[in-house]
N, C-alpha and C positions, 0 to 999 in steps of 0.2 A: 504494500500500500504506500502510494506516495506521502509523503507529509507535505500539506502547502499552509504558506503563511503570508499577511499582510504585513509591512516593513513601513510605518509611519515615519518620515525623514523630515527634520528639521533641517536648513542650512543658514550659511550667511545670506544678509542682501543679495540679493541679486544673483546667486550660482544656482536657484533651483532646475532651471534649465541645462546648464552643464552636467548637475550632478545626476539629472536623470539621464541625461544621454551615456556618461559612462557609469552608469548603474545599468543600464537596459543592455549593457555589454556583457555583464559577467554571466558565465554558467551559473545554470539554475534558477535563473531571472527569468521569470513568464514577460513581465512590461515594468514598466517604471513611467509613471504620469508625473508630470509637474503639474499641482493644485493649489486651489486658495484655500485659507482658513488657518486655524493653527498648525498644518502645517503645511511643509512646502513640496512633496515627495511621495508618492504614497506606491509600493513597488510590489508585487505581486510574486513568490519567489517557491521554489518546489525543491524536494529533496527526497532521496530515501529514505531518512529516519532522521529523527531528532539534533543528534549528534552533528550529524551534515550538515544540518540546517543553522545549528550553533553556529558552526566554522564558517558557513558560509556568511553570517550576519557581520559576527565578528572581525573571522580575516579579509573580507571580499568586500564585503558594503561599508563600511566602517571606519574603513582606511581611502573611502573616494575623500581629495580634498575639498574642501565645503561643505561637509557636515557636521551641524556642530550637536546633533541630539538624531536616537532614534529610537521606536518601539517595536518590538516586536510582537504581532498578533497572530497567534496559530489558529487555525483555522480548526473547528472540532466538527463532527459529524452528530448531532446527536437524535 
């Protein structure tokens, strides 16, 4: 079973645009929108298991420059 999750992305002024564009680059990345509201980012992102999906938040999304906040929303079935 895939794990999929919502990625709410905070950034600086002005980089939401940037940071979705290389955000929608990484593996694992379904899409990445830039939105209005409190936040700026909001990324759509799949994995095999949990763990992946850690790493993936962590080492992948996390370290785009221009983010200065993010959430993580796992998506449950119930």
């Amino acid at each position: 079973m895939v794990v999929q999750a919502y990625i709410l992305v905070q950034t600086e002024v002005g980089k939401a645009a940037e940071v979705a564009r290389q955000i929608s680059e990484i593996d694992g990345v379904v899409s990445a929108e830039d939105v209005t509201g409190p936040y700026d980012v909001i990324v759509k992102a799949e994995s095999s298991n949990v763990d992946d999906l850690g790493k993936l938040v962590v080492a992948r999304v996390q370290s785009v420059e221009g983010i200065t906040r993010t959430l993580t929303c796992p998506v449950v079935h119930l």
